[in-house]
N, C-alpha and C positions, 0 to 999 in steps of 0.2 A: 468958648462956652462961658464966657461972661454970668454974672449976678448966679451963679448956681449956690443952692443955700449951703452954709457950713457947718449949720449945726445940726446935722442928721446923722445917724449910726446906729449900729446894732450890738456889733462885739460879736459876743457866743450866742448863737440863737439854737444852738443844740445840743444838751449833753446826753451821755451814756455811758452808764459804768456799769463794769462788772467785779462783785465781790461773791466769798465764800461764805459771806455769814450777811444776815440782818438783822436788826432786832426781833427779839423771839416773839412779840405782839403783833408783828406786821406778818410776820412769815404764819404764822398759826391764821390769822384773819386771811391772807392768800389761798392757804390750807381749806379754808371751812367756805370760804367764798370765790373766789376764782374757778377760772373755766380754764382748756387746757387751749394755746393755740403757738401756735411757729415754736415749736421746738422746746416750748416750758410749759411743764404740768401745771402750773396755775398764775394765771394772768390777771390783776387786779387795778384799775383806777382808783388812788383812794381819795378822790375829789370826789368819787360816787358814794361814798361810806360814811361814816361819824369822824373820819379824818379829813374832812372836804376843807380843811384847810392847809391840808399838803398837796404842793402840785406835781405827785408823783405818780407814775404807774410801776408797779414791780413785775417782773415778770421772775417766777420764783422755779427752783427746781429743775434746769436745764438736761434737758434728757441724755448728752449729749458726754458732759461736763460735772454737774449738779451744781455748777455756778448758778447763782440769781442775778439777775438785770434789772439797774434801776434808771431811769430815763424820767428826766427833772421836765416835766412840760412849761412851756413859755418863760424858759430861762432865760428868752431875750430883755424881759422886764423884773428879773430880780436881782441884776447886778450880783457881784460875789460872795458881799458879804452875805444878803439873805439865801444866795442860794449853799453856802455852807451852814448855814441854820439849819436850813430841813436837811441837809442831807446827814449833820449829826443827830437828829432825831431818828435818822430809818435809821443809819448804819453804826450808831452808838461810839465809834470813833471812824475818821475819814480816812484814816489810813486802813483801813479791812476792804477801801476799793481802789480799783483802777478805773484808768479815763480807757473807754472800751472805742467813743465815735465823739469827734465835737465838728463841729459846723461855727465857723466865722465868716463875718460878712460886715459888707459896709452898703450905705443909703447913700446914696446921692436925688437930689430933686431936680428936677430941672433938666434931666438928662434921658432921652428915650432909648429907650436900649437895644434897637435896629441903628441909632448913631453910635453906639457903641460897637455893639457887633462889626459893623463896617468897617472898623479901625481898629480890632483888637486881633492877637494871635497868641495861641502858645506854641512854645519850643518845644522839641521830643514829644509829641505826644500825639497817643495813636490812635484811639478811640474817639470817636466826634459824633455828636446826637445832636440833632432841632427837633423841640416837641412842640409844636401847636397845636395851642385846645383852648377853650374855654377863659382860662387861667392867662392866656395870654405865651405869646411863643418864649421860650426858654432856650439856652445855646448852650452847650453842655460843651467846652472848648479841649476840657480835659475828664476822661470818663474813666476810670479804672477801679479795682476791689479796694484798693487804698487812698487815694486820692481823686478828687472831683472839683471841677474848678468850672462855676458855671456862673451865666447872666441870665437875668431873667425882671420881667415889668411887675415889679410890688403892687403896681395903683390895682393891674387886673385880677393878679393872683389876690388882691383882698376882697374884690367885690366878688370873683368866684365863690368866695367860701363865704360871704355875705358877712365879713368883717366888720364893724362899723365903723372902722377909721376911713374905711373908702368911700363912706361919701363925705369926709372933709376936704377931698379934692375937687377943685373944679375941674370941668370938661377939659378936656386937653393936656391937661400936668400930667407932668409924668415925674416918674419916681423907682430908676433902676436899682438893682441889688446885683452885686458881685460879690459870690458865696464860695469858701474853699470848705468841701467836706472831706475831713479827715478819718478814717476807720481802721481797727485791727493793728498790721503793721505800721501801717502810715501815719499812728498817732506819735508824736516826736516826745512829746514829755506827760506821762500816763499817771502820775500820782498829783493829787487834788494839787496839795501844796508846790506845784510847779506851773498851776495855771498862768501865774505873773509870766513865765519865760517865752509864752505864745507872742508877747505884744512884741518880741524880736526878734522874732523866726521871720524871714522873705517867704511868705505863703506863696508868694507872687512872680517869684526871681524868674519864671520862664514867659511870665508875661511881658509880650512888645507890642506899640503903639505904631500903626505904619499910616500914611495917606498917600494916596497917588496925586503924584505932580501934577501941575499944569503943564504942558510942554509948550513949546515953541511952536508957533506956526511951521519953521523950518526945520523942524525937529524931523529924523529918520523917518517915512513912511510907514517901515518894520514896525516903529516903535508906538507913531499915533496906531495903527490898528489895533496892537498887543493890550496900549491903555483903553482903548475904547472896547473892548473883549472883556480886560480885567473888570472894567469900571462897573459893566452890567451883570457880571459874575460874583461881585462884592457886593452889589445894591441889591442882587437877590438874595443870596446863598448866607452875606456877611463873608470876610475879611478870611479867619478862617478854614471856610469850608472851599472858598474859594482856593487857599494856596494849595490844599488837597490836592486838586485837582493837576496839578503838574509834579513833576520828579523834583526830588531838592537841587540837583544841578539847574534846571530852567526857573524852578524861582527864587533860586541866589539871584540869577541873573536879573530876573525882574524885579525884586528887593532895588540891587546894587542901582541900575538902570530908568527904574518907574515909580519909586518908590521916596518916602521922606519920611524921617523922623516927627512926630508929631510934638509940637512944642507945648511947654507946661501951661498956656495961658487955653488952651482950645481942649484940651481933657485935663480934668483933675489929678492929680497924682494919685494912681489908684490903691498904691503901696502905703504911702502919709495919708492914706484916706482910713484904708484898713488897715492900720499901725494905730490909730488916733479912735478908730471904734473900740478897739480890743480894750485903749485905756479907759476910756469910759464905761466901758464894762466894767473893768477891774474895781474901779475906783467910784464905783455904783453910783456914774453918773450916766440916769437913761434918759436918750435923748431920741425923739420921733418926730415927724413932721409937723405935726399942728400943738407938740408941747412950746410954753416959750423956751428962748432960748436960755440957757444957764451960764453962769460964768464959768472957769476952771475951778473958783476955789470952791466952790456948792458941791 
């Protein structure tokens, strides 16, 4: 996968916190204006309100807990420092929250993400979803209450929702996303000032790269059928859903036997990919596909 662009990323494209207090102006305006829904007596947008210059929603008064929820919208495009801006304006100091859910991800261009899929797997893991819709199919590789680790086509999912970056694309391009969502337990470092620590966490550590061999014309009969089975079981289902499909003893064997490491030059390292967005996050440099490119010291 040659000429794939290198300066595309995301970082955090999600946060959510939960604290016990917010500033007493926000929670009284939740109070008088908010409606009740998923489990907290008053839900407020305040992009909708005389605050439309904070991109936050509260969700105040948890029925549950009497925690409030604060969830930072399009945190993909505020980098750290402005999104500790606003969030000391709701919460009056950043230590009265914790990180409740974050979402990291990286962009790659040039990459469609059924090539992907085809060559990706992860280890231990038990839950497996494909969503196709509208939006474009999605592969949910790893699906649990704490952890989600999923691929999915950015160019569709933005013209789904009538984005306007998606018709910077021409016909054809593509533009994958490989996204770890972290929630509840499975958040690893929950206070704001720990964010930095995300950029060297292995989000990724259970993720492998496989392709099936070419064989030999005189290769086992056994084994041309096996890869001619696998081949169209991986070109439909992806990589995957595919090794599902047999017991871990028969696909060690076909790992050990059908199978090949994929080398760094044909997939990007997807680890140095989402290691290298996380810092550009941090370091509120945001970069998208049709921005130019920036240097490191910008």
């Amino acid at each position: 996968m040659h000429g794939l662009e290198t300066k595309v990323s995301c970082g955090v494209d999600k946060l959510v916190l939960l604290s016990d207090q917010i500033e007493k102006v926000f929670l009284e305006l939740a109070r008088e204006q908010g409606s009740a829904r998923g489990g907290y007596g008053y839900v407020i947008d305040l992009r909708r309100t005389r605050y439309n210059f904070l991109p936050i929603v509260l969700y105040c008064d948890g029925r549950h807990n009497g925690k409030h929820k604060i969830e930072v919208a399009g945190v993909a495009t505020l980098g750290l420092r402005k999104t500790k801006e606003i969030l000391k304006i709701i919460l009056g100091h950043l230590s009265a929250a914790r990180i409740y859910r974050i979402d990291l991800c990286t962009d790659i261009m040039g990459l469609w993400v059924w090539d992907l899929a085809e060559v990706v797997l992860v280890s231990r893991s038990q839950n497996f979803k494909i969503y196709n819709n509208r939006g474009g199919v999605s592969f949910y590789l790893q699906n649990s209450a704490h952890k989600t680790i999923l691929l999915y086509d950015k160019v569709k999912q933005l013209a789904a929702k009538g984005d306007h970056p998606a018709d910077t694309f021409r016909p054809g391009e593509h533009l994958t996303r490989i996204e770890v969502q972290l929630k509840g337990r499975g958040v690893p470092f929950k206070k704001l000032r720990h964010l930095h620590r995300y950029a060297d966490v292995d989000l990724l550590g259970q993720l492998h790269l496989r392709r099936l061999k070419r064989l030999r014309d005189d290769a086992k009969p056994l084994h041309l059928l096996a890869a001619g089975g696998l081949r169209r079981l991986v070109h439909k289902y992806g990589l995957h859903a595919a090794r599902k499909r047999f017991s871990p003893s028969h696909w060690a064997y076909f790992e050990k036997t059908l199978f090949r490491v994929l080398e760094g030059e044909e997939i990007p390292d997807l680890r140095v990919r989402l290691k290298r967005s996380i810092e550009d996050w941090l370091d509120n440099r945001i970069r998208f596909p049709r921005l130019p490119a920036m240097s490191d010291e910008e």
